[in-house]
MMTF fields as JSON, N, C-alpha, C and O atoms, coordinates in Angstrom:
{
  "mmtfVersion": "1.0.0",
  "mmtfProducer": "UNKNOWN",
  "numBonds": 303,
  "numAtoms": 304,
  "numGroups": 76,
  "numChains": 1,
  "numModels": 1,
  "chainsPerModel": [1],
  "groupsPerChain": [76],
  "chainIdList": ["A"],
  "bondAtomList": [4, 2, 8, 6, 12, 10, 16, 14, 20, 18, 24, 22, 28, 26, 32, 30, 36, 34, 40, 38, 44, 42, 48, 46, 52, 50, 56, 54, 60, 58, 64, 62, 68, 66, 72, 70, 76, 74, 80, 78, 84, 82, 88, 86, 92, 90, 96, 94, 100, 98, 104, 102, 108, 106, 112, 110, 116, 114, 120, 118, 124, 122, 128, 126, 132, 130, 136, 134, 140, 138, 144, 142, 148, 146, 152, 150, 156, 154, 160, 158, 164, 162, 168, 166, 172, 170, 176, 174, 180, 178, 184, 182, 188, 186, 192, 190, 196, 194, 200, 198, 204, 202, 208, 206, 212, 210, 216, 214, 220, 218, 224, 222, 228, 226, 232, 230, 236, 234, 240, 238, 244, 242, 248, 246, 252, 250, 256, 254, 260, 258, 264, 262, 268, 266, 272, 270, 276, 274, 280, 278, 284, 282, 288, 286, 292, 290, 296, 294, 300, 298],
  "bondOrderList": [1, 1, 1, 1, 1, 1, 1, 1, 1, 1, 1, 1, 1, 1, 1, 1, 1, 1, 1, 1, 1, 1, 1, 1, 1, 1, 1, 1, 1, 1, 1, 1, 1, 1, 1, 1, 1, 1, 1, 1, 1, 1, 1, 1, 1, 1, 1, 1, 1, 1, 1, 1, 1, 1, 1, 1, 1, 1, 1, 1, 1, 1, 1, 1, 1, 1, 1, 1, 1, 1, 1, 1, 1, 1, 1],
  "groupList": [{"groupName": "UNK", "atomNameList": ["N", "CA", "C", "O"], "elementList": ["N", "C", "C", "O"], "formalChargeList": [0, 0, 0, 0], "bondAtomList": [1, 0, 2, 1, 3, 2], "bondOrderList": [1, 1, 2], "singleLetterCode": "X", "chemCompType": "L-PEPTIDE LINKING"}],
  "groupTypeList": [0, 0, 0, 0, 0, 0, 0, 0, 0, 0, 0, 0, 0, 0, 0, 0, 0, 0, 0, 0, 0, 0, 0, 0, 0, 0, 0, 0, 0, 0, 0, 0, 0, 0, 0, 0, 0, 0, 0, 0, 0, 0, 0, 0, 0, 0, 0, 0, 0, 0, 0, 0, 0, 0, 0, 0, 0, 0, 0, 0, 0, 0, 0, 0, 0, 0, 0, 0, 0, 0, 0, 0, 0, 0, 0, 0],
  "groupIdList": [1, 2, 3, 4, 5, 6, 7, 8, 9, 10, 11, 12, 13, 14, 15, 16, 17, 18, 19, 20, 21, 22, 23, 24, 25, 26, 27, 28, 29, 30, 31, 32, 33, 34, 35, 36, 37, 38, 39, 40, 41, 42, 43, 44, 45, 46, 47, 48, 49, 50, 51, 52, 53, 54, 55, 56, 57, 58, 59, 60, 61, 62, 63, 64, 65, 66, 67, 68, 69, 70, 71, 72, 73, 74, 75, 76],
  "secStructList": [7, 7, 7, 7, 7, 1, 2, 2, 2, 2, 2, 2, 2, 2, 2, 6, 6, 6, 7, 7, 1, 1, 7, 7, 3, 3, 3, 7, 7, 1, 2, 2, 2, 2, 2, 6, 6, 7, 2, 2, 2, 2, 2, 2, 2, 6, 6, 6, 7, 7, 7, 3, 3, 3, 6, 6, 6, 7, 7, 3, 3, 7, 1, 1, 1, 7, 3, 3, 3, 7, 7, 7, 7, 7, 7, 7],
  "xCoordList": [-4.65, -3.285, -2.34, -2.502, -1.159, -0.533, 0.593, 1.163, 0.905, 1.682, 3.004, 2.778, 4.189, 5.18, 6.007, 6.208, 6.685, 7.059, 8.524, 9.132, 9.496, 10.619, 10.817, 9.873, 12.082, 12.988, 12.953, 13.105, 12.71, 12.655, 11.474, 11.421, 10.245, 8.594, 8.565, 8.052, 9.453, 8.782, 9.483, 8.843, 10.86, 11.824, 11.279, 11.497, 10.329, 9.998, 8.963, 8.789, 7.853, 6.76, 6.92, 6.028, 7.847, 8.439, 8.598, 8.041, 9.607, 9.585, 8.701, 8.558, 7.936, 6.652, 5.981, 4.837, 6.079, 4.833, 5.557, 5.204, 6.937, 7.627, 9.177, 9.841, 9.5, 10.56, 11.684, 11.325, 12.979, 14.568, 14.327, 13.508, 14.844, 15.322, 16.327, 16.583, 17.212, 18.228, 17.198, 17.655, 16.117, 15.285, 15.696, 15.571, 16.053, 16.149, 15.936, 16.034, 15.635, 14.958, 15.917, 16.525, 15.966, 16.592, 15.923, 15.582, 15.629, 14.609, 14.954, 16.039, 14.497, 14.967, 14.587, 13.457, 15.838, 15.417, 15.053, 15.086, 14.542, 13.718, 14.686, 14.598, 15.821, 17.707, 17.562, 17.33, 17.736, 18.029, 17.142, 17.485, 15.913, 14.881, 14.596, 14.158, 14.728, 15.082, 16.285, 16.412, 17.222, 18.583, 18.275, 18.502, 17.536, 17.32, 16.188, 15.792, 15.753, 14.15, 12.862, 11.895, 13.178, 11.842, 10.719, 10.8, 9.731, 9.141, 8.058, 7.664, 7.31, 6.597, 6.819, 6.283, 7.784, 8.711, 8.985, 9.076, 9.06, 9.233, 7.592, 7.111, 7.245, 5.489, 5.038, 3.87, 5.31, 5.026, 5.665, 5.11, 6.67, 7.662, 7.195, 7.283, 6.544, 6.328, 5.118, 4.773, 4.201, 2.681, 3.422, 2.524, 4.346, 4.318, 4.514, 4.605, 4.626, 5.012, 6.194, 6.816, 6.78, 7.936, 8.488, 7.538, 9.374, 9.47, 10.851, 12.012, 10.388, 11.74, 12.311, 11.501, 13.834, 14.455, 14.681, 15.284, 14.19, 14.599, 15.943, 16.11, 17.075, 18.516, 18.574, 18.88, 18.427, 19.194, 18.599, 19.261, 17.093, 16.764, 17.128, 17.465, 17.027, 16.98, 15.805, 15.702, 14.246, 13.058, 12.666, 13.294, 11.539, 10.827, 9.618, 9.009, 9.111, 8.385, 7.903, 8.657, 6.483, 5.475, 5.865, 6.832, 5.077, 5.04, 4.166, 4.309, 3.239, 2.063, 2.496, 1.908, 3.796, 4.318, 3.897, 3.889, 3.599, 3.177, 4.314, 4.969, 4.479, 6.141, 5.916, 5.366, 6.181, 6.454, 6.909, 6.547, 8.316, 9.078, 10.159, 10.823, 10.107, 11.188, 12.768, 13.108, 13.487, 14.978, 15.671, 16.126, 15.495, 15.961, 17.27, 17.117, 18.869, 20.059, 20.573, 20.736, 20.736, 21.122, 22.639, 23.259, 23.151, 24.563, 24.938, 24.513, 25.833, 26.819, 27.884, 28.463],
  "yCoordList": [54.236, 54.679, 53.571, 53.079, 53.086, 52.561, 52.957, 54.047, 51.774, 51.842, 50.883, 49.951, 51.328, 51.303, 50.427, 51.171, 49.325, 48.802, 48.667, 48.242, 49.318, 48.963, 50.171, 50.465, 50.697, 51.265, 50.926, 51.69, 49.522, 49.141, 49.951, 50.848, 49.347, 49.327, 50.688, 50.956, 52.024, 53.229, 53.56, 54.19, 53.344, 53.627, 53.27, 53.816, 51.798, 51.239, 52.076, 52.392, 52.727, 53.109, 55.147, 55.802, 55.604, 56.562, 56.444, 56.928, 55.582, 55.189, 55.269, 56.303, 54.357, 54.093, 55.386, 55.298, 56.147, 57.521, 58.459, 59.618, 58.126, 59.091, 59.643, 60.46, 59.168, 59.546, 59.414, 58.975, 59.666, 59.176, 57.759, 57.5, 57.129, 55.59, 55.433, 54.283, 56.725, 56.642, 56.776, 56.347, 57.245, 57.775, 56.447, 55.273, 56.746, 55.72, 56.877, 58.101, 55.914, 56.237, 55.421, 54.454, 56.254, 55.148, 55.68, 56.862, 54.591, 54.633, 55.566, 55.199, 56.616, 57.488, 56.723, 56.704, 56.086, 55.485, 56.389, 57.604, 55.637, 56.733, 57.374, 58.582, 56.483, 57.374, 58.774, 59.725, 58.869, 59.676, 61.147, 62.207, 60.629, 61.547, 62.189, 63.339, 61.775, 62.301, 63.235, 64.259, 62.778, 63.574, 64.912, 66.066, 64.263, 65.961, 66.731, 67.781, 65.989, 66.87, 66.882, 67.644, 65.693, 65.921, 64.769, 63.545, 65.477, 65.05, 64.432, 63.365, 65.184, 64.267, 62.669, 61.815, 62.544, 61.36, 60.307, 59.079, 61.122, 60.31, 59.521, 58.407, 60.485, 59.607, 59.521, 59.889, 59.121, 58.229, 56.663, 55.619, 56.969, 55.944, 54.927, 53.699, 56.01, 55.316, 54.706, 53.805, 54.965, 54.459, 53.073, 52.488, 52.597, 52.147, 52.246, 51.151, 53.374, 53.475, 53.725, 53.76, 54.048, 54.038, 55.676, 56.397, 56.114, 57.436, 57.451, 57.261, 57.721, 57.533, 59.021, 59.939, 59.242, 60.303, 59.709, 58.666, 60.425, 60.525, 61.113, 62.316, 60.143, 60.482, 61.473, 62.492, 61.697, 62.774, 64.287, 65.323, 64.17, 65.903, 65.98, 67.038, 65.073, 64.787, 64.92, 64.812, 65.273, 65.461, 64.378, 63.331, 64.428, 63.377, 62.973, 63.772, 61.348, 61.183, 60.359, 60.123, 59.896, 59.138, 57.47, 57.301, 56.261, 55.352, 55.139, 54.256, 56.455, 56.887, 57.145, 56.838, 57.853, 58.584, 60.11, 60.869, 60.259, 61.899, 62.698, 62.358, 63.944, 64.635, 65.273, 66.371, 64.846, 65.788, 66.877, 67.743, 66.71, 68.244, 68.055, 67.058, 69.175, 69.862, 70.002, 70.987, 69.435, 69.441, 70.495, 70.35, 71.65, 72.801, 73.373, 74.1, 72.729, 73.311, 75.007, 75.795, 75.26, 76.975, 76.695, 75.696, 77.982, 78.229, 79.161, 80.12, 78.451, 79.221, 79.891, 80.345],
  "zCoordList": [4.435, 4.219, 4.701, 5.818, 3.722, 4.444, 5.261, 5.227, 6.138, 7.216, 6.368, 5.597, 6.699, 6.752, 7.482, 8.442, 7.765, 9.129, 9.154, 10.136, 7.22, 7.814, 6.426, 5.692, 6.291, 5.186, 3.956, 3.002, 3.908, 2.083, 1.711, 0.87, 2.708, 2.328, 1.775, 0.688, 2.997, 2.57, 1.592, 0.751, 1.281, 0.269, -1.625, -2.706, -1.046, -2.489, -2.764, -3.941, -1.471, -2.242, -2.433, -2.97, -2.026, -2.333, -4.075, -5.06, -3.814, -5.803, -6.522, -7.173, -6.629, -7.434, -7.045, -7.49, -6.643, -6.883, -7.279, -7.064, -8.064, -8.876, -8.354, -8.992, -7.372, -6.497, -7.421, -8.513, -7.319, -7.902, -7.422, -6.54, -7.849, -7.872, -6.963, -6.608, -6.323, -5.435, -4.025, -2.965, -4.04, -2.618, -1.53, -1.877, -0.569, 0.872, 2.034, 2.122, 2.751, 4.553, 5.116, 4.658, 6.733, 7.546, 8.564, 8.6, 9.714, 10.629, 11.761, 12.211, 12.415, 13.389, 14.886, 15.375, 15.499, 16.682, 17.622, 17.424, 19.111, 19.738, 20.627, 20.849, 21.278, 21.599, 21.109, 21.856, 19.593, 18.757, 18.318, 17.796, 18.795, 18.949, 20.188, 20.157, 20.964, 22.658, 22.52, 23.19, 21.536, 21.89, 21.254, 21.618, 19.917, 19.299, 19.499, 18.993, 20.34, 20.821, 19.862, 19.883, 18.931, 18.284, 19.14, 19.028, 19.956, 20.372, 19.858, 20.33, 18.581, 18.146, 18.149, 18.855, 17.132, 17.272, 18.486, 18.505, 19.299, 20.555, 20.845, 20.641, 21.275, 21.231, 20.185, 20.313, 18.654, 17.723, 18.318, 18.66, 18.266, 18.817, 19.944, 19.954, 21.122, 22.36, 21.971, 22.737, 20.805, 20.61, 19.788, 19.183, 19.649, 18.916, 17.582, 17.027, 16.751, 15.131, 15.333, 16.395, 13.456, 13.107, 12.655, 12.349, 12.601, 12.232, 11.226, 11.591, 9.918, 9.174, 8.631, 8.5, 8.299, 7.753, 6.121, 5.863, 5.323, 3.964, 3.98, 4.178, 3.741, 3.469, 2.595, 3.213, 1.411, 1.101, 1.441, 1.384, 1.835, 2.082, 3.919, 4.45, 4.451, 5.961, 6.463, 7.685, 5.402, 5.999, 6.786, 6.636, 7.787, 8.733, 8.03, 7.319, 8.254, 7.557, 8.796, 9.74, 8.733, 9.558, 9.127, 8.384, 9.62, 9.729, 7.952, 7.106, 7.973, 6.88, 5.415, 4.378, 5.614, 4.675, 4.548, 3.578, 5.694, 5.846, 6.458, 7.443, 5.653, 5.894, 7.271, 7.361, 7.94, 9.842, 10.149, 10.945, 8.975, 9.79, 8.489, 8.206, 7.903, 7.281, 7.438, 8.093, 7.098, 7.533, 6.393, 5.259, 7.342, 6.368, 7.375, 8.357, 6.743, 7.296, 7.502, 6.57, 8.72, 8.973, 8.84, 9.203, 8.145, 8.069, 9.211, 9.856, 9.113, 10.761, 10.62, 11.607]
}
């Protein structure tokens, strides 16, 4: 499986397996994951990998391209 090491890599190969042509990631720093408590993330992070958000659904994705966690918005 590949590994991922920056936003284009996972963004381009998102594409090519059928994605919109608009699909982008941006990398979830480990600040940012502490703040929101996704811990997985954090110790992905601390091992060393990368943990990216697919911009337009806000889902979590691995270094792998394996989906982590669901970004499903609650109305208030």
């Amino acid at each position: 499986m590949a590994r991922y090491t920056n936003t284009k890599e996972i963004s381009e190969a998102f594409i090519r397996d059928g994605w919109s042509e608009n699909t982008s990631f941006s990398e979830v720093p480990l600040d940012e994951a502490k703040e929101k408590g996704l811990y997985f993330a954090v110790e992905a992070i601390k091992k060393g990998g990368k943990i990216f958000r697919m911009n337009i659904s806000g889902n979590i994705f691995s270094d792998s391209g394996k989906l982590l966690m669901f970004h499903i918005p609650a109305n208030n």
